[in-house]
C-alpha positions, 0 to 999 in steps of 0.5 A: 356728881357723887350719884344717888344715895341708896338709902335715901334715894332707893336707888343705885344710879341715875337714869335720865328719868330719874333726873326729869323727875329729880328736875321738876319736882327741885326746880317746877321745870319739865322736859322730856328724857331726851332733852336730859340726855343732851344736857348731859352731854353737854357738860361731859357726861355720858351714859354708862350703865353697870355690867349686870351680876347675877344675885347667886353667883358663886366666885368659888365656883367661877374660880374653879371653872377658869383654865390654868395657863397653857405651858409651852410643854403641853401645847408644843407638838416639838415637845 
């Protein structure tokens, strides 16, 4: 349940092949990706993935680019 561990995994996050391949070499036991994705289901998870980040993304440049806050004084046509 605390997800894989990148150095000794490879990996960030679980994908119902990763827990096939996980589930036979552990138990000798093959199914196929669907199966997994019932079973998961099955004890409460669901499939979330991460909402994807641009490796050269700039957080001082997006700051910069977001609009202040509208004030009444500007945008009212009574002003």
């Amino acid at each position: 349940m605390a997800g894989p561990d990148p150095e000794r995994d490879g990996i960030c996050a679980f994908t119902r092949e990763d827990l096939v391949r996980i589930c036979e070499q552990r138990f000798g036991k093959t199914m196929h990706c669907a199966t997994m994705g019932r079973q998961l289901r099955k004890i409460g998870l669901s499939r979330q993935k991460a909402r994807p980040s641009h490796p050269q993304k700039d957080p001082a440049s997006q700051e910069a680019f977001k609009k202040s806050p509208a004030t009444p004084e500007k945008t009212s046509a009574y002003a």
